[in-house]
C-alpha positions as CSV (number, residue, x, y, z in Angstrom):
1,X,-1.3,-1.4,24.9
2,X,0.8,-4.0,24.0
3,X,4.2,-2.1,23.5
4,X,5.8,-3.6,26.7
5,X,4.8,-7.5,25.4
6,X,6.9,-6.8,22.3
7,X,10.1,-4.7,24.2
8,X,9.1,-1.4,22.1
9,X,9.1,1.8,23.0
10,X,6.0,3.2,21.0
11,X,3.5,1.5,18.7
12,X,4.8,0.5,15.5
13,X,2.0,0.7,13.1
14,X,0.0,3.6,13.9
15,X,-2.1,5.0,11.5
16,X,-0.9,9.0,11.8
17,X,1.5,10.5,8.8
18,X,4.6,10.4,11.7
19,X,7.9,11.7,9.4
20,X,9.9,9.4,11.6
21,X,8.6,6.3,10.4
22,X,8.9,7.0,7.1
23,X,10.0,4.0,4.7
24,X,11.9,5.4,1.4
25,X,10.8,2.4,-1.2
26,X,11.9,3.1,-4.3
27,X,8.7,5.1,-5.5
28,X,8.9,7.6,-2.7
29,X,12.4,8.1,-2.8
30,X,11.7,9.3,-6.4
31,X,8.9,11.5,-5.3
32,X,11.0,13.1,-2.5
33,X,14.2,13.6,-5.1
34,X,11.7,15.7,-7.4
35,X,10.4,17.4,-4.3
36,X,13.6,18.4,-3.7
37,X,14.8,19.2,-6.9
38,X,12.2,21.7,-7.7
39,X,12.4,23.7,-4.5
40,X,15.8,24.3,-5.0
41,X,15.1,24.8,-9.2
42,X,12.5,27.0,-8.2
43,X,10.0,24.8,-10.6
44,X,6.8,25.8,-11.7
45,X,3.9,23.6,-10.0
46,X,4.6,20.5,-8.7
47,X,2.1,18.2,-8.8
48,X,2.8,15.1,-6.6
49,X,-0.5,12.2,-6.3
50,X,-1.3,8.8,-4.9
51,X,-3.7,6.6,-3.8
52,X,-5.2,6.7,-0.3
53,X,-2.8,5.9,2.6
54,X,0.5,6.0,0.1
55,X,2.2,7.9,2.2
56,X,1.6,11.1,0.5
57,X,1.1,13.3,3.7
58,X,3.7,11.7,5.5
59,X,6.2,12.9,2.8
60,X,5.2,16.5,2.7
61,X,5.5,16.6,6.7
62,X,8.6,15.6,6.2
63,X,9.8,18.2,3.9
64,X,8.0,20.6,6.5
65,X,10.1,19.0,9.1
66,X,13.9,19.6,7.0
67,X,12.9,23.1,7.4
68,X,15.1,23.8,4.1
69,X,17.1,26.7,4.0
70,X,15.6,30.0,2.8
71,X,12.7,28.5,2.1
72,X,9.0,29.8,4.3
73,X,6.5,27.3,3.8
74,X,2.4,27.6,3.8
75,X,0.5,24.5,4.5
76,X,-2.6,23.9,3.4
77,X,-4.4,20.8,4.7
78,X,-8.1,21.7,4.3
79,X,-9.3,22.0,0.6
80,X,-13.1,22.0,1.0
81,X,-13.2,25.5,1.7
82,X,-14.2,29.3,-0.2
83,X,-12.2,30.9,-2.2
84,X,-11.4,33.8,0.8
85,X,-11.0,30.6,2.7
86,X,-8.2,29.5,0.7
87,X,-6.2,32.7,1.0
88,X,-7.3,33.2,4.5
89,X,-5.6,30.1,5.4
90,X,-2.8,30.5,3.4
91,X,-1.6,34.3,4.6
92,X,-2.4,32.7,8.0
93,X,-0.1,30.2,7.5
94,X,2.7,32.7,6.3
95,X,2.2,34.7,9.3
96,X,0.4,37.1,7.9
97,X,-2.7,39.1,9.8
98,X,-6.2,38.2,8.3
99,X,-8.7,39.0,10.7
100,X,-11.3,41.1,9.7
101,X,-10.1,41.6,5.9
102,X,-11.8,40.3,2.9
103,X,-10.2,39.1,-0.4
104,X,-8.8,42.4,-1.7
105,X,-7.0,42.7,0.9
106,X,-5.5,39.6,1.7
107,X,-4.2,39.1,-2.0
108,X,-2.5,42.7,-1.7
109,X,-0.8,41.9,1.4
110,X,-0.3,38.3,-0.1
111,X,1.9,39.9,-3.0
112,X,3.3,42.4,-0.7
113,X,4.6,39.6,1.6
114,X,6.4,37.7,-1.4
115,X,7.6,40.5,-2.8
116,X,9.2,41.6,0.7
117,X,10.6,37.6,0.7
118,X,12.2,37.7,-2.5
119,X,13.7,41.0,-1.4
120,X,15.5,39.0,1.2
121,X,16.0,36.2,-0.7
122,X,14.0,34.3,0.6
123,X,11.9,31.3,-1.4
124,X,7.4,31.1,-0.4
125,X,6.0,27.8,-0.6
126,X,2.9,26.8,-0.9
127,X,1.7,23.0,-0.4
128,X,-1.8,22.1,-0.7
129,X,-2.8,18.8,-0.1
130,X,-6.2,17.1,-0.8
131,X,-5.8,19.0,-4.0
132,X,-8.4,17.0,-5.5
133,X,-11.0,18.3,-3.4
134,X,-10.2,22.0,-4.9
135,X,-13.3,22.8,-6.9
136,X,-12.5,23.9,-10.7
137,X,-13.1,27.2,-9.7
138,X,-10.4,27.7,-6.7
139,X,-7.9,25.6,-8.5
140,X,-8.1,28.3,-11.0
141,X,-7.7,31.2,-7.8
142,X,-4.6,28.9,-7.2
143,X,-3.4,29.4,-10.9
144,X,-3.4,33.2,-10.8
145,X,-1.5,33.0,-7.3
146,X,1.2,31.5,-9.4
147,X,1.1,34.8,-11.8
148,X,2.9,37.1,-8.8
149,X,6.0,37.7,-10.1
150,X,8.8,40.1,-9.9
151,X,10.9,40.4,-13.7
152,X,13.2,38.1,-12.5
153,X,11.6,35.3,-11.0
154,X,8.3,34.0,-9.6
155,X,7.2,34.9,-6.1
156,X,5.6,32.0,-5.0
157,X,6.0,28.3,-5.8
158,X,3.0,25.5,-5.5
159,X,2.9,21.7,-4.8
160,X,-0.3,20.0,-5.4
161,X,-0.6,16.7,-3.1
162,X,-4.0,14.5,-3.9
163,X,-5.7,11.2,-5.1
164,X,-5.3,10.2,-9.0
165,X,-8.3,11.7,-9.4
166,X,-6.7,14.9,-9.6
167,X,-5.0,14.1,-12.4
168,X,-8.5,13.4,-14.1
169,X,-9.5,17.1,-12.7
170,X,-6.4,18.4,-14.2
171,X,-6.8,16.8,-17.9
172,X,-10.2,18.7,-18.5
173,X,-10.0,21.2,-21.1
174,X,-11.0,23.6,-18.5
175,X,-7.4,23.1,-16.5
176,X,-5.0,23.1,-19.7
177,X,-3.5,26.3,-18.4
178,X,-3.0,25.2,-15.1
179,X,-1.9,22.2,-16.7
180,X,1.0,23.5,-18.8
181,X,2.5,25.2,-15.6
182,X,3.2,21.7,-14.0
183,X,6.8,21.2,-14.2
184,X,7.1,18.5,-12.3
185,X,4.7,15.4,-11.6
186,X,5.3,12.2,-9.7
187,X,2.9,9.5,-9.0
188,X,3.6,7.2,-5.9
189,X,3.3,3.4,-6.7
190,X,2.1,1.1,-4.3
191,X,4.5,-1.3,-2.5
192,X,6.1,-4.2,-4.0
193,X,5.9,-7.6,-1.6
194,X,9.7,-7.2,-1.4
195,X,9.8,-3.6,0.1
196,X,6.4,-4.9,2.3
197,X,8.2,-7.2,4.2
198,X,11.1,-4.6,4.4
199,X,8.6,-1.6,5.5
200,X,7.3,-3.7,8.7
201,X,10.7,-4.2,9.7
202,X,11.6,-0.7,9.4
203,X,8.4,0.1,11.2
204,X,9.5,-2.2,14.2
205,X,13.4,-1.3,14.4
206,X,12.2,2.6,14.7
207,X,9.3,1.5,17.4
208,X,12.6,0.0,19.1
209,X,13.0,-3.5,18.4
210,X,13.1,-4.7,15.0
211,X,13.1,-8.5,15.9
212,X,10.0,-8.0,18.4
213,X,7.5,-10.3,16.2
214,X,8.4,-13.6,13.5
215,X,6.1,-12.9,10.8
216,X,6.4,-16.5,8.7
217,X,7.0,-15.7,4.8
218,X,3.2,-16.6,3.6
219,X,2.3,-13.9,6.6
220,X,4.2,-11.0,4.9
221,X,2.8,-11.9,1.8
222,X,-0.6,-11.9,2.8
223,X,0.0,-8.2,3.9
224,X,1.0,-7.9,0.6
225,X,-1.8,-9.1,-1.4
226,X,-4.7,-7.9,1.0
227,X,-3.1,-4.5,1.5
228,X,-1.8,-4.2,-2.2
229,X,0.8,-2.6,-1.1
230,X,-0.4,0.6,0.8
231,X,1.3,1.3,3.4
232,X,-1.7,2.8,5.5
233,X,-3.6,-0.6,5.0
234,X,-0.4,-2.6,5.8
235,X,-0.4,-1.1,9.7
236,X,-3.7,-1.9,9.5
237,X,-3.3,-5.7,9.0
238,X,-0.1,-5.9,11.2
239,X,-1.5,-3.7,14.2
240,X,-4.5,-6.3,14.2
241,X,-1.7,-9.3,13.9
242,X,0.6,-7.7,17.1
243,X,-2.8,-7.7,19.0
244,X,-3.6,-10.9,18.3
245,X,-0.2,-12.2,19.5
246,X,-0.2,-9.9,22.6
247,X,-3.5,-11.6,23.3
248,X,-2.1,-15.3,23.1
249,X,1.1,-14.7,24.7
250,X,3.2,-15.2,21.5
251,X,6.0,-13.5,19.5
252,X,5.3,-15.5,16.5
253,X,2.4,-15.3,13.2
254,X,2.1,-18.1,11.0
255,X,0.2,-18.7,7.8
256,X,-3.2,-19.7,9.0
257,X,-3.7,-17.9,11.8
258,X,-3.0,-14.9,9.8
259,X,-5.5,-15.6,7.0
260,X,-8.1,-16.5,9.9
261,X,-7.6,-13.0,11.3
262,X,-7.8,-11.3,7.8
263,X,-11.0,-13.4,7.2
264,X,-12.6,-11.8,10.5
265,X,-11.5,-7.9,9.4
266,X,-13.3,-9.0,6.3
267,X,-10.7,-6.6,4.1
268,X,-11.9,-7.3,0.7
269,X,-15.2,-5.8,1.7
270,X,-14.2,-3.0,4.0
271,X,-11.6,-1.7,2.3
272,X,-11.7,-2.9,-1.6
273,X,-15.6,-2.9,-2.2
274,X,-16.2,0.3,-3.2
275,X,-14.0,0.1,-6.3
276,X,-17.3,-0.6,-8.3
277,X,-19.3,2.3,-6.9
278,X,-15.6,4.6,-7.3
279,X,-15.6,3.9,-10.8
280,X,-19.2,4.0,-11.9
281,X,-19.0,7.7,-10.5
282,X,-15.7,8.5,-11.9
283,X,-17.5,7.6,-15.5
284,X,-21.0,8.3,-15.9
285,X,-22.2,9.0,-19.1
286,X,-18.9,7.9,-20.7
287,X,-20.5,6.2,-23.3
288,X,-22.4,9.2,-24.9
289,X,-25.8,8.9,-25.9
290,X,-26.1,5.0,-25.3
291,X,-25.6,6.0,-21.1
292,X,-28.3,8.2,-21.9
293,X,-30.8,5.4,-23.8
294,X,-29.5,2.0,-21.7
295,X,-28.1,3.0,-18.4
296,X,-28.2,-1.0,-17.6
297,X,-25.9,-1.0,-20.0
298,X,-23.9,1.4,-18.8
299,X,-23.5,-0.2,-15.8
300,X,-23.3,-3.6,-16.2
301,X,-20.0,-2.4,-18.6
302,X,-18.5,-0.7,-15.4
303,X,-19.2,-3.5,-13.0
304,X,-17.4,-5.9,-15.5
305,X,-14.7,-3.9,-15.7
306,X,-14.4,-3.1,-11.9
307,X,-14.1,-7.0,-11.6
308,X,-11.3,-7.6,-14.4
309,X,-9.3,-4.9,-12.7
310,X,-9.7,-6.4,-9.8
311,X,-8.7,-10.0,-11.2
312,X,-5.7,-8.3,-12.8
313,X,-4.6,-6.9,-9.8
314,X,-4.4,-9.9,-7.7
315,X,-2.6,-11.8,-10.8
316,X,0.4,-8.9,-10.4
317,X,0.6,-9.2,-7.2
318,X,0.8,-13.1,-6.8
319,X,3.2,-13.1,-9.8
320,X,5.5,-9.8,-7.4
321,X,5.3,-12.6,-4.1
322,X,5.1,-15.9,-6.3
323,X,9.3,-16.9,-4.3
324,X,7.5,-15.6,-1.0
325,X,4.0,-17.6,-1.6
326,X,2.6,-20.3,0.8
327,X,-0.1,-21.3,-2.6
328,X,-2.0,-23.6,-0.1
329,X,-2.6,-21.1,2.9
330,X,-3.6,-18.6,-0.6
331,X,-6.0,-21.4,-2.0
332,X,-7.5,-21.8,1.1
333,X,-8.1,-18.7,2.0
334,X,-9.3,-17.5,-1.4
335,X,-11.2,-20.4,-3.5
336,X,-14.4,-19.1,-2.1
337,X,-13.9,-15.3,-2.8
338,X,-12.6,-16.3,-6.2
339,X,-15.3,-18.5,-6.7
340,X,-18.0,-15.8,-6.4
341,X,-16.0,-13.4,-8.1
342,X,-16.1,-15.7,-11.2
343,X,-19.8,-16.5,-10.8
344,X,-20.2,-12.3,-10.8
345,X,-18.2,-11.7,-13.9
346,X,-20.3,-14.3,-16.1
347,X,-23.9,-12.4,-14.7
348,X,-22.0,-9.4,-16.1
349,X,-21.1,-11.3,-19.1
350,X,-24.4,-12.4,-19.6
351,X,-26.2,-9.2,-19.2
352,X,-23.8,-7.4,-21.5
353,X,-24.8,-10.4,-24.5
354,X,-28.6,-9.6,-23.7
355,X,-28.3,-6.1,-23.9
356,X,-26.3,-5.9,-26.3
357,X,-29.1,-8.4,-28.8
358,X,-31.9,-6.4,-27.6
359,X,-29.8,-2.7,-28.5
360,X,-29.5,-4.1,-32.0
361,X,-33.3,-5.0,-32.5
362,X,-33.8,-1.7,-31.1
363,X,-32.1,0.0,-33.6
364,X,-33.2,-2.1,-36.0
365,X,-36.7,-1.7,-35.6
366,X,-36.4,1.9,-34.9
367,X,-36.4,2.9,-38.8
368,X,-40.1,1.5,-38.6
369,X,-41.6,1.6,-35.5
370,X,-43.5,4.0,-33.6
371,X,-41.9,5.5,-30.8
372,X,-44.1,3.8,-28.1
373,X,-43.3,0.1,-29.4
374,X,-39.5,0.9,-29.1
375,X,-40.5,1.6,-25.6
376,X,-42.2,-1.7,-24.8
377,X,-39.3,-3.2,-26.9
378,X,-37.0,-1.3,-23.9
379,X,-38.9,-2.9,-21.5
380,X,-38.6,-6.4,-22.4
381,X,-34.7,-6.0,-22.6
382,X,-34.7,-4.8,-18.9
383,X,-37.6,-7.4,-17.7
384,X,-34.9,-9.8,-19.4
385,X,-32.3,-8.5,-17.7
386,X,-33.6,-9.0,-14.3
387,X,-34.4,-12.5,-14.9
388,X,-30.6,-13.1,-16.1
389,X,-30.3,-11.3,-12.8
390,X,-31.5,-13.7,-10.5
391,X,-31.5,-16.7,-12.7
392,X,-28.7,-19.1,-11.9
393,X,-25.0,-18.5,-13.9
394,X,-24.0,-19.3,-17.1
395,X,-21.6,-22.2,-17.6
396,X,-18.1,-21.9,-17.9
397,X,-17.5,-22.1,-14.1
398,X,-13.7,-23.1,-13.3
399,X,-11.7,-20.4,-15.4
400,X,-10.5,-19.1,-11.9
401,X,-9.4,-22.6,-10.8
402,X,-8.0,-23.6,-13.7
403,X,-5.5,-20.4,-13.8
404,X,-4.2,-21.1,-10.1
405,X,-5.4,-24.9,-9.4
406,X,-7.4,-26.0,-6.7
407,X,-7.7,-25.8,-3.4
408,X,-6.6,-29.6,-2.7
409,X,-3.4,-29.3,-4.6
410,X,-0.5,-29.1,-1.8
């Protein structure tokens, strides 16, 4: 749409996992070097994660595209699937026949095919990515694939490619064979505000014109911090940013008018809000038997903690783009989020302190009194806690201001 405004010859920041656009930071550079290194070491499992829109896919499409030497590849990009699914798709993928054959037969003419590679000297690979959504069951049909061997050497060779919570998957006791066959494992790290202002220039100068917009400094580090460095979120931000130019007639983004755009996408909330709901599902019942006898508990723990992260986060990455930062377009742009972020953390803080008093009557009285008073006694606690709930905050207001000033300080 607005590739003829900016003198480029495709757009710059499209969302699909294209090889040729892909920016070698630091952290994928390592992860392609171990990819690399274990195909031709002939590694165990690889096991390569990241968080969503890391740049994961685009990676392994580009190993596809090197076509290495000797090497067949499988592909296997849909992991919500049966277990003759899985081998289905993978024989498919190797060339192999599979209509009309159930599982017996596709793993014989699975081992029949590698055997015939390695005859040849050839190397199978197999890549599965969305690991994580590989049910413990066909993660296991996965590990046995990795038992066809000849004497020599193992016939096939496996890279898992998911989300960190495949790491969680893989450190159950359940997985600790699997586990022990990873040789190799590579996380890839978000973006630093350095290599963010360098990846949206790469992305230009291979749409065709590197100089086609003038991002301002305190623009590039807005990417940063509202993207936190992921490189799917970052096209995200700048396609909106190039349409908003193309709309005005303009080559150039400064400071406010890039927060004022960032403010409408409302990012924190589209893209960042389910942190809280993520972690209370990643840890349910963590807490043993007090989950089980005060899930407000429970929960107000994980919301508290879902907030600190979140505070911590946005400290590291201020302190990555602190020579880069424009602190007033930041303050402005921020004091009110930050404000209500605060007010949050001290509900939380609150309803932790009543909980926690009311747990230790609980047990207190528990040695002495019947079962149904420990249950009216229950009751109170959480008839407490909804009025701490919607009763106004706790002093202490300010810590947020303190730490980065306020918003009238130039």
């Amino acid at each position: 749409m607005y590739e003829s405004f900016f003198n480029l010859r495709t757009k710059p920041f499209d969302l699909l996992p294209n090889p040729s656009f892909l920016y070698q930071s630091k952290s994928h550079k390592r992860a392609m070097t171990y990819l690399d290194y274990g195909i031709k070491s002939r590694s165990g499992f690889i096991l390569i994660t990241g968080e969503i829109g890391s740049g994961k896919t685009t990676i392994i499409r580009d190993l596809i595209k090197k076509k290495i030497p000797k090497v067949v590849l499988s592909k296997v990009f849909n992991t919500k699937v049966s277990s003759e699914q899985l081998i289905s798709m993978i024989n498919d993928d190797f060339g192999l026949p599979v209509q009309g054959k159930d599982k017996i037969q596709l793993l014989r003419e699975l081992n029949e095919f590698l055997i015939d590679q390695f005859a040849k000297d050839m190397q199978p690979v197999l890549i599965i990515d969305e690991a994580q959504n590989l049910s413990a069951e066909l993660l296991e049909e996965v590990r046995m694939l990795s038992n066809l061997e000849t004497e020599q050497a193992k016939l096939l060779q496996i890279i898992l490619v998911g989300q960190p919570e495949l790491k969680r998957i893989l450190a159950s006791p359940d997985m600790l064979q699997l586990r022990q066959r990873i040789n190799i494992n590579c996380h890839i790290q978000p973006l630093t505000a350095e290599e963010t202002g360098e990846y949206v220039l790469h992305r230009l100068e291979k749409a065709g014109n590197r100089e086609a917009v003038d991002f301002a400094p305190e623009v590039l580090a807005l990417i940063h911090t509202h993207s936190r460095g992921v490189p799917r979120l970052i096209n995200i931000i700048c396609d909106f940013f190039m349409l908003s130019m193309f709309s005005e007639e303009t080559r150039a983004m400064d400071g406010s008018t890039a927060l004022e755009i960032v403010k409408e996408l409302d990012f924190e909330q589209q893209f960042w809000q389910t942190e809280v709901e993520n972690t209370s599902s990643n840890h349910s019942g963590s807490n043993g038997d007090l989950s089980g006898k005060y899930p407000d508990l429970e929960k107000t723990k994980i919301k508290l903690s879902a907030l600190l992260k979140d505070i911590t986060q946005r400290i590291e990455y201020l302190e990555q783009s602190a020579d880069q930062w424009n602190r007033k377009v930041f303050l402005d742009g921020s004091e009110e989020r930050m404000s209500r972020l605060e007010e949050s953390i001290a509900q939380q803080a609150l309803q932790l302190e009543i909980l926690g008093e009311e747990i230790h009557k609980l047990q207190a009285q528990s040695r002495n009194t019947p079962q149904d008073e420990g249950m009216i006694g229950h009751r109170d606690a959480n008839s407490r806690l909804s009025d701490a709930e919607t009763g106004p905050p706790p002093q202490g207001k300010g810590f947020l201001r303190r730490l980065f000033g306020n918003g009238n300080e130039g």
